[in-house]
Structures are given as structure tokens and as C-alpha cells.
C-alpha positions as CSV (number, residue, x, y, z in Angstrom):
1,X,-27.5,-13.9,9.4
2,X,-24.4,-14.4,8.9
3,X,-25.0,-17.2,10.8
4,X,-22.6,-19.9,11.3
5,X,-23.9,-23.5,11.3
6,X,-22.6,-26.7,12.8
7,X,-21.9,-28.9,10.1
8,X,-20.9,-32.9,10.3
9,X,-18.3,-33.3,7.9
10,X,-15.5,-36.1,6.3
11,X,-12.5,-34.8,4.7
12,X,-10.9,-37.5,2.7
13,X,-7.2,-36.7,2.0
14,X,-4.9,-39.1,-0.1
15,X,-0.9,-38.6,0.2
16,X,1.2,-38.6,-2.1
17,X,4.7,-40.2,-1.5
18,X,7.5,-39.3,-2.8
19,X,9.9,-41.6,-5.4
20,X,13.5,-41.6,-5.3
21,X,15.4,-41.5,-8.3
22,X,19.1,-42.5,-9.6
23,X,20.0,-39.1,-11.0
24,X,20.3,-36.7,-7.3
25,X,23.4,-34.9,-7.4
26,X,25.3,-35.7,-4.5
27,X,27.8,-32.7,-4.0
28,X,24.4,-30.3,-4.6
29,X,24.8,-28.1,-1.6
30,X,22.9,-28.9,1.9
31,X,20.8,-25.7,1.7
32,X,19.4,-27.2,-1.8
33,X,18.6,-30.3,-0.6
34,X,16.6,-28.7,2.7
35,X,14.9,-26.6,0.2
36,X,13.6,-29.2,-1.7
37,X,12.8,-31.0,1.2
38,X,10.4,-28.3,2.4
39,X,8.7,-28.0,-1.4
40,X,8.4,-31.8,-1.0
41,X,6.4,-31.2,2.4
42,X,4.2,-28.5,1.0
43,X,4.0,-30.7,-2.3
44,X,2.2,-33.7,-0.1
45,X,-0.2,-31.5,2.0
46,X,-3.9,-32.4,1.5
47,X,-6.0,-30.5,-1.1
48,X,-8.9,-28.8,1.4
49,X,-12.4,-29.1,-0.3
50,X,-13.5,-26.1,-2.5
51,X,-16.2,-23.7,-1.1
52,X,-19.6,-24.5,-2.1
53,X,-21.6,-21.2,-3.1
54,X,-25.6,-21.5,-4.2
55,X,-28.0,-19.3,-4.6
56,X,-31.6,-19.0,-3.7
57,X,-34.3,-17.1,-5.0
58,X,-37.6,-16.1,-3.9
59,X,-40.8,-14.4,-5.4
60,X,-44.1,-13.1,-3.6
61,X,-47.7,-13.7,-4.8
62,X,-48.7,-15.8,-8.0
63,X,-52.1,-15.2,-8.4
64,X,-54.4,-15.9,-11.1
65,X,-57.6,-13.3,-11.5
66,X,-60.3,-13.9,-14.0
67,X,-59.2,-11.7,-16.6
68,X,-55.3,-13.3,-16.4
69,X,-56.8,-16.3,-17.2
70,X,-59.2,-15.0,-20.1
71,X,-56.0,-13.3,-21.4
72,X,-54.1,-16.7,-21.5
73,X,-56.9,-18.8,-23.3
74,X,-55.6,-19.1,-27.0
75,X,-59.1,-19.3,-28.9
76,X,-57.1,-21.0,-31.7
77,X,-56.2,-24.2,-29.9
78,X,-58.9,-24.0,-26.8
79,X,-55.8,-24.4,-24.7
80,X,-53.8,-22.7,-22.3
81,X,-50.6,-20.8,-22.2
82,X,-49.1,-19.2,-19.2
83,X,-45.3,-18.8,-20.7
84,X,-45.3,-15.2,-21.5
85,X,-46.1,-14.3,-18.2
86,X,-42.6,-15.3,-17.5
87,X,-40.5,-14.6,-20.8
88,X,-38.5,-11.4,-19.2
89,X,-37.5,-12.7,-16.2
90,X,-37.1,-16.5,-17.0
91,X,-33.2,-16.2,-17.2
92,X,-33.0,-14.9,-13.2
93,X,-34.9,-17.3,-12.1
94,X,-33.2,-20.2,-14.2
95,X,-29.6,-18.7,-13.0
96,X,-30.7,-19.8,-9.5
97,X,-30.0,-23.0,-7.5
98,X,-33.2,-23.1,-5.6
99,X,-36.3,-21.0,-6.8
100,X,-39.3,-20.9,-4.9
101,X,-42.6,-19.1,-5.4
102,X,-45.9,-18.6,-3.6
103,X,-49.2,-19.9,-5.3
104,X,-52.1,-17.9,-4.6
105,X,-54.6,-20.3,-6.4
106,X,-55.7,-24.0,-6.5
107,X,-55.5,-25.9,-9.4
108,X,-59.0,-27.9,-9.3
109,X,-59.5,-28.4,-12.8
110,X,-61.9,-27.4,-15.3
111,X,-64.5,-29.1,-14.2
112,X,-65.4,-26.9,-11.4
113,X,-64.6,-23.9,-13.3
114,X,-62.1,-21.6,-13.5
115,X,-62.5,-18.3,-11.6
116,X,-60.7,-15.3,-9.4
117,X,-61.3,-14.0,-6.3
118,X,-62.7,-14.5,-4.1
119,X,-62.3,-18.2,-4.4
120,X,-59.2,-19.1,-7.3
121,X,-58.7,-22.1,-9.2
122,X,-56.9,-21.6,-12.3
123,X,-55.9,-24.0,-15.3
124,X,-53.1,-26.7,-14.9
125,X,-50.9,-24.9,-17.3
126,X,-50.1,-22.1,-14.4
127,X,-47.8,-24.6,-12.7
128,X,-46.3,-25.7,-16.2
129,X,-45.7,-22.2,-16.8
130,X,-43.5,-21.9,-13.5
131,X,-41.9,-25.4,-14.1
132,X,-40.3,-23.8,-17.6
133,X,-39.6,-20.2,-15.7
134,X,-37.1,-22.0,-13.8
135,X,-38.8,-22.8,-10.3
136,X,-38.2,-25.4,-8.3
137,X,-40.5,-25.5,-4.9
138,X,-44.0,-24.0,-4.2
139,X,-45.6,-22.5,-1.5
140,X,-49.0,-23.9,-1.4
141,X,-50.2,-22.8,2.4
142,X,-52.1,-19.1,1.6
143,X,-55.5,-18.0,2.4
144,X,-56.6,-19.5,-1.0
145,X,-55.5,-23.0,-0.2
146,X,-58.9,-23.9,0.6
147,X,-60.9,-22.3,-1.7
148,X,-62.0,-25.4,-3.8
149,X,-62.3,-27.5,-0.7
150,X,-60.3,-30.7,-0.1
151,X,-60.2,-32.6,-3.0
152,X,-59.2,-29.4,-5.0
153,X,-56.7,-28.7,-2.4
154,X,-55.3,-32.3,-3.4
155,X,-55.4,-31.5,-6.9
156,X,-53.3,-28.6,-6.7
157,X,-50.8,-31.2,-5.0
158,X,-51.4,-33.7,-7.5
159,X,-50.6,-31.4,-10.6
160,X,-47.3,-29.7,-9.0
161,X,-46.0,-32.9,-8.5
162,X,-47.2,-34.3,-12.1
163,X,-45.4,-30.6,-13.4
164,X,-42.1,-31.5,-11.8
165,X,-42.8,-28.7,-8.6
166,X,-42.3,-29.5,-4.8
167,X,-45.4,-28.5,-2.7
168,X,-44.2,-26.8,0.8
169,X,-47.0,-26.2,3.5
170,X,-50.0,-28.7,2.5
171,X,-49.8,-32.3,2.1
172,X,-52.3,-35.5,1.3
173,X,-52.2,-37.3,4.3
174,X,-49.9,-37.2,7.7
175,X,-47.8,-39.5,6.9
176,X,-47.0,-36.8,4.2
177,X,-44.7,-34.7,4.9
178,X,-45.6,-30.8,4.6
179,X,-42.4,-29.9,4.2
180,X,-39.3,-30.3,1.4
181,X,-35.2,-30.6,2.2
182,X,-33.6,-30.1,-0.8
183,X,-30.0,-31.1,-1.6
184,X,-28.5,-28.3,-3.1
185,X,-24.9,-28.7,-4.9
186,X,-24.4,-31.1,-1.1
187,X,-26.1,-28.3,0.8
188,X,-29.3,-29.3,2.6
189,X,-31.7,-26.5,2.2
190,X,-35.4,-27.3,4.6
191,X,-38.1,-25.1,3.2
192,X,-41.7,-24.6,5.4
193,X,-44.4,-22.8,4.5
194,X,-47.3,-21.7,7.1
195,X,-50.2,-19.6,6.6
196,X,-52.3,-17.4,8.6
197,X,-55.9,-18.7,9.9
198,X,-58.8,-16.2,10.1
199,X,-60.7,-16.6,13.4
200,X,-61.7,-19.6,14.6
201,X,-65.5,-20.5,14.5
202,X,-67.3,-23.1,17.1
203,X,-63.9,-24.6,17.8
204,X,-63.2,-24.9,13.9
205,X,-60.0,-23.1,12.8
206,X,-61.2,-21.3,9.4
207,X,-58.7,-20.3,6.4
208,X,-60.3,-17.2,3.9
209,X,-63.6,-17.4,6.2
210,X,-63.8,-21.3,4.9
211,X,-64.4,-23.8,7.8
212,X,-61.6,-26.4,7.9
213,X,-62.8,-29.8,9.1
214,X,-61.0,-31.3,11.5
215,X,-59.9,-33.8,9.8
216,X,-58.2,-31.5,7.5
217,X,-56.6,-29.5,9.7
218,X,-53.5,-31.3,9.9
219,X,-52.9,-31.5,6.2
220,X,-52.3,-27.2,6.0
221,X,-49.5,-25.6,7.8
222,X,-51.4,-22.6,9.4
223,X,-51.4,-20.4,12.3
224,X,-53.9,-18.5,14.5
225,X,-53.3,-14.9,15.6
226,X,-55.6,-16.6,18.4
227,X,-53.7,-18.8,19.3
228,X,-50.3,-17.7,18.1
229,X,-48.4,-18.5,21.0
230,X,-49.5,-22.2,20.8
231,X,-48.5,-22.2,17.0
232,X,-45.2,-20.7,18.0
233,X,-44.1,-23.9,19.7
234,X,-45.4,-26.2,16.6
235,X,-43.2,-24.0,14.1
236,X,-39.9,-24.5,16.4
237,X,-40.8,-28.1,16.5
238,X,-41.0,-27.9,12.8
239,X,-37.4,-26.3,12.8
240,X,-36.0,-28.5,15.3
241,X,-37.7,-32.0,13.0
242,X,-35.7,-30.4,9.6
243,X,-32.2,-30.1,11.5
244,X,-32.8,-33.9,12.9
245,X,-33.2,-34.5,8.6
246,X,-29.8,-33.2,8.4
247,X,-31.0,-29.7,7.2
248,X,-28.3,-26.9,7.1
249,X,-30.1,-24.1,6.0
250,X,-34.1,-23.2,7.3
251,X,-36.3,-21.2,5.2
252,X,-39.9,-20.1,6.4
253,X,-42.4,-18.9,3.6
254,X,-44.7,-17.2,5.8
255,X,-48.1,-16.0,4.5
256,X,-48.7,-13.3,6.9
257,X,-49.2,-9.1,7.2
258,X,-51.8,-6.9,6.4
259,X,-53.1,-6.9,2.8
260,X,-51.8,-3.7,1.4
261,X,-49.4,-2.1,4.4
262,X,-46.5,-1.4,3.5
263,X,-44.9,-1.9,6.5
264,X,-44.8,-4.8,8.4
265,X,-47.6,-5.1,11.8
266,X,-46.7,-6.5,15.2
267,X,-47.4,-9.8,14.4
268,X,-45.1,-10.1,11.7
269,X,-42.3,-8.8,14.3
270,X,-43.2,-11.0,17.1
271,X,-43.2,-14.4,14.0
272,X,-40.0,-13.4,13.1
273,X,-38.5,-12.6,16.7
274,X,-39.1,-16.0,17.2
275,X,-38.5,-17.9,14.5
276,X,-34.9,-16.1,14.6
277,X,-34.5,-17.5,18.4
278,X,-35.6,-21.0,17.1
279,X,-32.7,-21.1,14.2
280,X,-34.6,-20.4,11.3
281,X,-32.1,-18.7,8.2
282,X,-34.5,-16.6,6.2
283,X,-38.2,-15.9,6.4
284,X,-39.5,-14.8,2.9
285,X,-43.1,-13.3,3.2
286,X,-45.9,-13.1,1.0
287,X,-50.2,-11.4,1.3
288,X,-50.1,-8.6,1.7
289,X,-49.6,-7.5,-1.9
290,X,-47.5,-5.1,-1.8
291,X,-43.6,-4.7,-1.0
292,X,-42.4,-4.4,2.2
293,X,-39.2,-4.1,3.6
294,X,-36.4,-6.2,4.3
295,X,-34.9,-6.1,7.9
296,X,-32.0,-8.8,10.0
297,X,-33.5,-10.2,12.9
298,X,-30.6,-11.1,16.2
299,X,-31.6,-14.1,17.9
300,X,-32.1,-13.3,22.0
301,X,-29.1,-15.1,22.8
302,X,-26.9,-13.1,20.5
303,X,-25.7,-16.2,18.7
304,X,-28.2,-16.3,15.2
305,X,-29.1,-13.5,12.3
306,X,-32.0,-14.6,10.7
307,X,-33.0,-12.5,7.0
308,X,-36.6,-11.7,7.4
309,X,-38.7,-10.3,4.0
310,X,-41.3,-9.2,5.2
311,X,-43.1,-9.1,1.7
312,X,-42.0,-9.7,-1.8
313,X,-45.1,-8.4,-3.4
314,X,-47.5,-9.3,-6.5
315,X,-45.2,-11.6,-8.8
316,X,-48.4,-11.6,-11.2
317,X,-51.5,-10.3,-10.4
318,X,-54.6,-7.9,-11.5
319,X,-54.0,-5.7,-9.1
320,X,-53.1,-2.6,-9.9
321,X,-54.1,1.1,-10.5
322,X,-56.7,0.3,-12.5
323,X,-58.2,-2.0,-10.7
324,X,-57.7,-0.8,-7.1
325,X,-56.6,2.8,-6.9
326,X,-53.1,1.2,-5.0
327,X,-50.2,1.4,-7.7
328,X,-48.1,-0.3,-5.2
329,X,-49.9,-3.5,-6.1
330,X,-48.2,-3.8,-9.4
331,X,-44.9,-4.0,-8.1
332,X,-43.0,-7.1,-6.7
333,X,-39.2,-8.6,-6.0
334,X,-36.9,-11.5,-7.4
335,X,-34.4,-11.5,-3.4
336,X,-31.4,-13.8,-4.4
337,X,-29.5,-15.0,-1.5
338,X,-26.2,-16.3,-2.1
339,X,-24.8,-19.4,0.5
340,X,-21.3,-20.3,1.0
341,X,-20.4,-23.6,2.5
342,X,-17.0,-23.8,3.5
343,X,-16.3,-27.2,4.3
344,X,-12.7,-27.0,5.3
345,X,-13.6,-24.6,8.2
346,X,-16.3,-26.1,8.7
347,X,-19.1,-23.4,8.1
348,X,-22.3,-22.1,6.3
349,X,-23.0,-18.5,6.1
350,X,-24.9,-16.0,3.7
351,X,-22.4,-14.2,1.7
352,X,-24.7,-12.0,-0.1
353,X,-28.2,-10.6,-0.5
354,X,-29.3,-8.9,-4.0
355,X,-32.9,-8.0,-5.3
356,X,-34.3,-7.5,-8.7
357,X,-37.5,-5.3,-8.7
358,X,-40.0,-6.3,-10.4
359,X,-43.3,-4.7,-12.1
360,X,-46.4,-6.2,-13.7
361,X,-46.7,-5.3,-17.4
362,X,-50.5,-5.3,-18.6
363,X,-51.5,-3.8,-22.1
364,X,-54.1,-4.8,-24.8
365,X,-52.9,-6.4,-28.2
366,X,-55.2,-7.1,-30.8
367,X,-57.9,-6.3,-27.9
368,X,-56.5,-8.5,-25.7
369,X,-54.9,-8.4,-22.5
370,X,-51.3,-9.1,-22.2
371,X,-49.5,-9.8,-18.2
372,X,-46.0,-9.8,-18.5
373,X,-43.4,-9.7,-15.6
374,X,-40.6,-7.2,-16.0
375,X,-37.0,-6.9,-14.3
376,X,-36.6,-3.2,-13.5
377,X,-33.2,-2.7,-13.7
378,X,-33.3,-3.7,-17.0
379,X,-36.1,-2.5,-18.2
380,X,-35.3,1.3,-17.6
381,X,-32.2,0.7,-19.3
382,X,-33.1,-0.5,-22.4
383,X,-37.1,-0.1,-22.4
384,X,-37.5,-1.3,-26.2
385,X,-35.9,-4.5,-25.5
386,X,-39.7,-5.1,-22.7
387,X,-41.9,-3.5,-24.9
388,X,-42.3,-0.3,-22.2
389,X,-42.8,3.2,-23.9
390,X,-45.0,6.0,-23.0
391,X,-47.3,5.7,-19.7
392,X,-45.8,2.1,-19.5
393,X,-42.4,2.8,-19.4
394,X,-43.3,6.3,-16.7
395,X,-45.0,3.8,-14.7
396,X,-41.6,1.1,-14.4
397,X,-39.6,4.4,-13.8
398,X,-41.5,5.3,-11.0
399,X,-41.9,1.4,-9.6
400,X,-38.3,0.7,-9.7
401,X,-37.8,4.1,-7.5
402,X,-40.6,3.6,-4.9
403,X,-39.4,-0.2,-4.4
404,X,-35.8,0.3,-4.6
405,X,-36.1,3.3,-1.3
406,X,-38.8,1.4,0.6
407,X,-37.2,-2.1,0.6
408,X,-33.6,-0.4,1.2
409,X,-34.7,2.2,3.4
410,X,-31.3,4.0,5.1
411,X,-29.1,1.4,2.8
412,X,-30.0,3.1,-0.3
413,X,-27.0,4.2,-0.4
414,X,-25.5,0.5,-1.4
415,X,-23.4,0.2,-4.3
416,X,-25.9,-0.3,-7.3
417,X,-24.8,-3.5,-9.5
418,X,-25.7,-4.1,-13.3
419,X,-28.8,-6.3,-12.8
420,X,-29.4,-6.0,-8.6
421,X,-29.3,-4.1,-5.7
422,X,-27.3,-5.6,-2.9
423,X,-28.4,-5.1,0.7
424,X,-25.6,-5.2,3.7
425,X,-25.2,-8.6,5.4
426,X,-25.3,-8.9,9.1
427,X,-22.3,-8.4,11.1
């Protein structure tokens, strides 16, 4: 962006008149009295509505492997306990308006056993965990929606709701809708989420290799490299049906890429080509597990910006060095983008975009593993205040340089704040 939205709007102004009173001087001088006729004029103008500024933030992959949850099971109570995960970066994410996050798990319940990949389901207390980190909406269309079938891909609904979360990209029914429009501080914000298919088999589209019954189908927001075209056209419709809600601002979570390229493929491009011609705002991407970086797309017609990230990385994961070789896997981003509304003339435009790198934390205490999410910026600063020294605190070092230069690229050169890095907005 910046982009500059058409907004209906009422500006209700109330006048003040002006009293006479006994005590005017009568031989004051003309030029007095035109003076204070002017400051009476300025006096009774209408007060124009303040700007409205919010701001949104987004974070990549939540994913729950086996040994997370074995690290997170407190043997003392049998229960449980996802908060830590969260503890460093809990105050960014609570200092935004609007925080949204992609699940990469179902929440099935116990019953049918908690595991990792290749199929997740991991305990309710996940999504109480990013309820008390300070999120508000979650991205529930990913190539792991369907790994526990339908009625797990219900329950995952069922518990987000029951955990105070909004669910964006798969619904119960369709007369459900798949997608959320929040009111933000009087600014509607319309968030979709679609997912990538893998190839469809005997006419059935397939999500993670899974076969989706047609009768499901409907109930995910997903596309098919396929059939992408096609999809295309169902996504603007999408865009154009939130805008008829009275939505100001349009945000795509697209579940898309390669896993572990660090630079976006064709398809990405072509997505966001077209989702910037169709009016969408920002496209925040998750999958492929790494970061990627962060690029303004121009609508054909010259008249839209859209923000497109192409990936925001592992929040939390098990990947990582250890486990796959790729150190890149261990790293992630908080992207905070600030909206002004501006009532009085009539406009909405992106005033600033700022990101937070993040890195996961993993280290054994009392032999057991501990996941923790750490803000980089800070971190380097003042390691003893995250628990990072020796190889720990090396390996932030170097994830807070790697992700800072790819995700910039030629705008490293920025102007560093405390906390963030701010990118340019568009012209």
C-alpha cells in the first residue's frame, strides 16, 4: 500500500452560538471588535474527528511436534501448560489491536491421541496458551487441517471458539462463514485464510495427501496449483463479499511456498499479483518454514499497493538444527502494521510497517525440554534478561543477522528502532 480506501462516513458537528452580554464596551475601537469577530468565527468551527491509528500483528507457523508436547506435560498435575512458550514475547503481541496467528495442528482431543507429524493434533491448552499471549484470530486452513479428519477438524473449531479465538479459513457448515471482519477501534478489518491443495485424486481435491470428501470440500478455504486460475476468481469473490460487509481493510493469510525456500516461487508471485489487482491490503504467508521476504505488490491499474509477506517463519516449532540440518527453521517474525484512519479526509492508509525477529529457544532443564519464543532485538541486548548465554546466545546473534538482511534485503539500510525494524512504505 499505501492504499487509499473509500470510506462511507457521518460527521456530526454541533455549533456553538454565541451570547451577548451587557458589559461590551462601546467606544472599543472598530478594528477590536472585527477582531473578535473573526476569533468568534474560528471559535464556532466544527471539531473534525481525531485520526484512528491500530495496529496489526501477524506470526507464521504454530506447530506442535511430539517432543513440544512431552515438554509441556507437567507430571505433577497430569495437565497441560503451553504459557511459557509465549512469556518473552507476550507483551508485543498484547500491545497490538489485532493479532493473528497460523495453527499448524488440530486440536482433536485426547482421545485420539496426541502426536506430531506427519498428522498433529495437540492438547486443548495450545489455544489457551495463545488466548493469554494476546491473540485474537486464527488461521485454521494449512496442510494439517485435515489430519484428524472431519470431526477433528470441527473440534479444533469448537475449542478456539470455547478459548475466546476467531477461526479464519474453515468452518462447520456453509451457512458458516469461513471468514471474520473485525471491528477494530471503528475500523473494519476482513481476515481470509486459504490453503494450498496437493494434487487432486479421481476428481477428489486432497489436502496433506488426505482425500477430502466432497461434502467437505466447502467447509476449508483451499486452492489448487491445478486449478489455480479457477481458485483465483473464488478468492476475488471472497474480497469482493467482505467489502459488501462493510470491510475497510482485506487481509489474506495464505498458506503457500515451498517448505524450506527462502525465497518466494512463482506461484506465490502470480497469488499475490492478483490478489493485489482484486483490492486485497496485506497477504501475510505461512509453510514453508522458514522466513522469507517481504516485498509491495502495484495493482495492474496503478491505483492499489498491496503488503505481501511472503513467509513469517516457525513461531514455535521442533525444527531446527538439530533436528533438520536447516538453522533457518528456528527463526521466525512478529510484522506489525500500523493503520491510520482519517475520517475527516476521508481515508485509510498504512502508515507504518515494523518487524520483530524472532528465534525459537530449546534447552533441557532438570532433563527436560524447554521451547521458548524470543524477541531478537532484545534479546542481544540484554541476553540475561531470556536466559541466552553461550551457544544459545551465538545462535540468536547470528538469527537476528540472517533474518534482519534477508527479509530487508536492499532496505537494510532503514533506520534501526529500539524494539523493531521498520520497512519503507509504498509511495
Amino acid at each position: 500500500m499505501k492504499k487509499i480506501l473509500n470510506i462511507t462516513f457521518v460527521v456530526i458537528c454541533v455549533f456553538l452560538l454565541s451570547a451577548c452580554t451587557t458589559d461590551v464596551n462601546v467606544d472599543e475601537p472598530k478594528e477590536d471588535k472585527e477582531e473578535k469577530t473573526v476569533e468568534n468565527k474560528d471559535d464556532n468551527k466544527p471539531e473534525l474527528p481525531e485520526p484512528v491509528t491500530i495496529q496489526i500483528s501477524a506470526v507464521g507457523d504454530v506447530m506442535a511436534h511430539q517432543p513440544q508436547i512431552n515438554a509441556q506435560y507437567d507430571q505433577g498435575t497430569g495437565e497441560y501448560d503451553f504459557n511459557n512458550n509465549f512469556k518473552y514475547i507476550k507483551p508485543h503481541i498484547q500491545d497490538s489491536d489485532l493479532a493473528l496467528a497460523n495453527l499448524e495442528t488440530t486440536l482433536a482431543g485426547h482421545e485420539r491421541g496426541y502426536s506430531g507429524f506427519p498428522l498433529f493434533n495437540a492438547p486443548d491448552e495450545l489455544a489457551e496458551g495463545l488466548f493469554k499471549a494476546g491473540f485474537h484470530g486464527i488461521s485454521t486452513s494449512n496442510n494439517h487441517t485435515y489430519d484428524t479428519g472431519k470431526s477433528g477438524m470441527l473440534r479444533t473449531l469448537d475449542v478456539l471458539e470455547k478459548k475466546g479465538l476467531a477461526s479464519i479459513g474453515t468452518r462447520r457448515s456453509k451457512e458458516e462463514k469461513s471468514y471474520e471482519i473485525f471491528d477494530v477501534d471503528g475500523i473494519k478489518v476482513g481476515v481470509s485464510a486459504y490453503t494450498y491443495e496437493t494434487p487432486i485424486v479421481n476428481g477428489h481435491r486432497t489436502i496433506n495427501g488426505i482425500t477430502i470428501p466432497h461434502t467437505v470440500e466447502p467447509l476449508i478455504d483451499s486452492f489448487s496449483y491445478q486449478n489455480l486460475d479457477e481458485d483465483l476468481k473464488t478468492m476475488v469473490q471472497r474480497v469482493e463479499k467482505m467489502e459488501e460487509e462493510g470491510a475497510e481493510v482485506i487481509i489474506f493469510y495464505m498458506h503457500w511456498g515451498s517448505e524450506y525456500h527462502r525465497e518466494p516461487n512463482s506461484y506465490q508471485q502470480k497469488i499475490s499479483q492478483s490478489l493485489a489487482d482484486s483490492g486485497v491490503d496485506i497477504i501475510f504467508g505461512s509453510h514453508p518454514h522458514v522466513v522469507q521476504p517481504i516485498q509491495w505488490y502495484e495493482s495492474t491499474d496503478g491505483e492499489h499497493e498491496t503488503l505481501v509477506v511472503y513467509s513469517m517463519g516457525n513461531f514455535i516449532s521442533n525444527q531446527r538444527y538439530e533436528t533438520l540440518e536447516n538453522r533457518y527453521t528456528e527463526d521466525g517474525l512478529i510484522v506489525n502494521v500500523n493503520i491510520t484512519k482519517d475520517v475527516s479526509k476521508n481515508k485509510i492508509e498504512i502508515e507504518s510497517v515494523t518487524i520483530i525477529p524472532t528465534w525459537v529457544n530449546r534447552y533441557l532443564k532438570e532433563g527436560k525440554y524447554v521451547y521458548e519464543i524470543i524477541p531478537l532485538t532484545e534479546a542481544v541486548s540484554s541476553p540475561e534478561k531470556f536466559n541466552l548465554t553461550g551457544q544459545a546466545l551465538k545462535r540468536a546473534k547470528q538469527s537476528k543477522t540472517t533474518t534482519v538482511e534477508h527479509v530487508l534485503g536492499e532496505n537494510i539500510k532503514n533506520v534501526f528502532l529500539d524494539s523493531e525494524y521498520t520497512l519503507p512504505v509504498a509511495n
